[in-house]
C-alpha positions as a Markdown table, in Angstrom:
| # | Residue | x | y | z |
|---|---|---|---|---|
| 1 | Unk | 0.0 | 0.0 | 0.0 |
| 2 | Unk | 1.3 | 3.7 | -1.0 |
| 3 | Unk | 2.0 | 5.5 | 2.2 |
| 4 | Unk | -0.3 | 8.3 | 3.3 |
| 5 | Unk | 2.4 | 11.1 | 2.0 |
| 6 | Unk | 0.0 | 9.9 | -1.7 |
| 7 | Unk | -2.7 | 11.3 | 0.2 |
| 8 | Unk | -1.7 | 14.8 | -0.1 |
| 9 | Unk | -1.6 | 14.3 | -3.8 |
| 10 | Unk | -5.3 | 13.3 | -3.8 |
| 11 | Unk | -7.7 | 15.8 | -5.5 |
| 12 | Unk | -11.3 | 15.6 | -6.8 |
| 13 | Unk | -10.3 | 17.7 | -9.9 |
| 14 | Unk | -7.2 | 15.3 | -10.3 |
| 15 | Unk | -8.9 | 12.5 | -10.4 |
| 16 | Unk | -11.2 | 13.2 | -12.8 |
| 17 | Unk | -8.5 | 14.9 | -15.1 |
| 18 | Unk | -6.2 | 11.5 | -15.1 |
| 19 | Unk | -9.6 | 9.5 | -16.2 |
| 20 | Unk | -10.7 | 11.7 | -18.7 |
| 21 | Unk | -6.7 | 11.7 | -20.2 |
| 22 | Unk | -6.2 | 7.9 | -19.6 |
| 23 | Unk | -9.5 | 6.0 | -19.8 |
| 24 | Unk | -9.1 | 4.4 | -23.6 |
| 25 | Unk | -5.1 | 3.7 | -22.2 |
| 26 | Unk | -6.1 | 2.6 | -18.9 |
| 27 | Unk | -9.2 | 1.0 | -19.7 |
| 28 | Unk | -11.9 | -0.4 | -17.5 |
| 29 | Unk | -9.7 | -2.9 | -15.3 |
| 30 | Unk | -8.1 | 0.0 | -14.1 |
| 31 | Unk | -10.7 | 2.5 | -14.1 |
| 32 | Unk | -13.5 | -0.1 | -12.2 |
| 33 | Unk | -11.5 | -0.3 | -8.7 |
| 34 | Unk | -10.9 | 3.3 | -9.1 |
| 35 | Unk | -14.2 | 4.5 | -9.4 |
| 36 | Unk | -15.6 | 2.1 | -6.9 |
| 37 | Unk | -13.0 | 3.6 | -4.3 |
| 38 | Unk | -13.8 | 7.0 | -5.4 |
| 39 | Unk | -18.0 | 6.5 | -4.6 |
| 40 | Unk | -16.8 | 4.9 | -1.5 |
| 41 | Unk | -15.0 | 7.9 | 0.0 |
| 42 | Unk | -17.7 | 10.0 | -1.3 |
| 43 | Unk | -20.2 | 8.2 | 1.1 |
| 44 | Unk | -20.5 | 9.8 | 4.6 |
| 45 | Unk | -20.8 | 6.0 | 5.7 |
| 46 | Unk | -16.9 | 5.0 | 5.0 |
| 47 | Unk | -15.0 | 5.2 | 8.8 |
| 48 | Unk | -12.1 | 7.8 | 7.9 |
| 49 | Unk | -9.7 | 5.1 | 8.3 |
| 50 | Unk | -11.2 | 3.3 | 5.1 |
| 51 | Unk | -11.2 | 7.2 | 3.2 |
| 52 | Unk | -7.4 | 7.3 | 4.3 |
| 53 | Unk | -6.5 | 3.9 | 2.6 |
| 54 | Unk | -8.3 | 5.4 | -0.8 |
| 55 | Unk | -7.1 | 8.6 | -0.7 |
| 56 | Unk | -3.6 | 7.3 | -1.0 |
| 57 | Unk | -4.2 | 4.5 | -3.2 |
| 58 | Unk | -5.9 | 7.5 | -5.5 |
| 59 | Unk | -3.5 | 9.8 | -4.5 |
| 60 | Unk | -1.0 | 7.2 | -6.2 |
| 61 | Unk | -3.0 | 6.5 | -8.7 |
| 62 | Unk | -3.1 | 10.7 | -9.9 |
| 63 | Unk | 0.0 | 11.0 | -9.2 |
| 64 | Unk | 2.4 | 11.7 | -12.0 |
| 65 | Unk | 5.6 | 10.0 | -10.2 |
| 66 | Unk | 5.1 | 6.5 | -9.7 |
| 67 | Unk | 6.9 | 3.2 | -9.7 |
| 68 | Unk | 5.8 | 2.2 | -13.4 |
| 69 | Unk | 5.4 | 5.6 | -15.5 |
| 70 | Unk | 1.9 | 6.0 | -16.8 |
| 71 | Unk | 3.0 | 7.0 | -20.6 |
| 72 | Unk | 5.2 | 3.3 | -20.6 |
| 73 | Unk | 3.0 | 1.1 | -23.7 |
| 74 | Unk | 1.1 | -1.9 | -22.0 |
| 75 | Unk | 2.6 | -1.7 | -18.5 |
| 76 | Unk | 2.2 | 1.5 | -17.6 |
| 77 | Unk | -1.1 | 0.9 | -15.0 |
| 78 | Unk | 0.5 | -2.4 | -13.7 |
| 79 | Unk | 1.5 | -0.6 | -10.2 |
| 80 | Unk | -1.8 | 1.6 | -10.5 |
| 81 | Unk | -3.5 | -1.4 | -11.1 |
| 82 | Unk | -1.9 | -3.4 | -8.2 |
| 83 | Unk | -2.6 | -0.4 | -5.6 |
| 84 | Unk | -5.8 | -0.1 | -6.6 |
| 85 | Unk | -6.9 | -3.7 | -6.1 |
| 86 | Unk | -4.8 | -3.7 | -2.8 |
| 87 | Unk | -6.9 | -0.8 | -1.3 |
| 88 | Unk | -9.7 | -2.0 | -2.7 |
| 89 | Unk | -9.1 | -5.7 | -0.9 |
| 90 | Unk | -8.6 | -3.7 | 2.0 |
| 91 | Unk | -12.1 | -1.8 | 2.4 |
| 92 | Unk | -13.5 | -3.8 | 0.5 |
| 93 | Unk | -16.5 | -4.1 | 3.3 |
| 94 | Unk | -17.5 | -0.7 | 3.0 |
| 95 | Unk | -17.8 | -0.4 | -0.5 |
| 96 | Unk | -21.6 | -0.8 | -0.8 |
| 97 | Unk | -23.3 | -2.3 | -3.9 |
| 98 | Unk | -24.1 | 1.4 | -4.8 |
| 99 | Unk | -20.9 | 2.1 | -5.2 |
| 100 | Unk | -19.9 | -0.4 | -7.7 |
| 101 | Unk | -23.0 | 0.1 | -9.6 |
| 102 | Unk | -22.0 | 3.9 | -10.3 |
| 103 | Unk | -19.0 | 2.5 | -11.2 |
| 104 | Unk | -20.2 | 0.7 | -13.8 |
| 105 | Unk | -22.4 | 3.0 | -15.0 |
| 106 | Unk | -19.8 | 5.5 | -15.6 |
| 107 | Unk | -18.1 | 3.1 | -17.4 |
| 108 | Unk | -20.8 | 2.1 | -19.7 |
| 109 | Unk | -21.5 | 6.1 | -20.7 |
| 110 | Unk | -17.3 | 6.3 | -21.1 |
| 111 | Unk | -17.0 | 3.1 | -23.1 |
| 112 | Unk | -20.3 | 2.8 | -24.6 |
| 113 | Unk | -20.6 | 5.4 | -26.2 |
């Protein structure tokens, strides 16, 4: 797991930047765990210890230095991936059904489309 200093590089208006610039690269294996963490720490329900695990797995995940760079053809989201699906293991029992269905339904309007 990133380390909370990837929590200071957590933003709303980051987040949603680095998905709108890397969804087609990133695609939806990345982008599902990231979403569903993302509705999680939106919901006033998640203890703060469970918001501080995603906020630095997002953090990381925004974050433009990272162990694998983003720009790097195929492999680029491994370590992205890997956090992700680490935090997401991790709180896993507080993100809610809810959650992953908004997921999903943001990745259908993305990817359908």
């Amino acid at each position: 797991m990133p380390d909370n200093d990837y929590n200071d590089q957590y933003s709303d208006e980051g987040f949603w930047d680095k998905l709108k610039k890397f969804a087609r690269t990133a695609g939806e294996p990345v982008l599902e765990p990231a979403l569903k963490l993302y509705y999680a720490a939106r919901d006033k329900d998640t203890p703060t210890w469970a918001k501080t695990t995603i906020y630095g797995a997002l953090g990381y995940f925004i974050s433009p230095l990272d162990a694998i760079p983003d720009l790097t053809p195929i492999v680029g989201f491994a370590d992205d991936l890997g956090v992700l699906a680490m935090a997401v293991a991790t709180v896993a029992a507080h993100i809610k059904p809810e959650h992953a269905e908004q997921a999903k339904q943001k990745l259908k309007q993305w990817f359908d489309s």
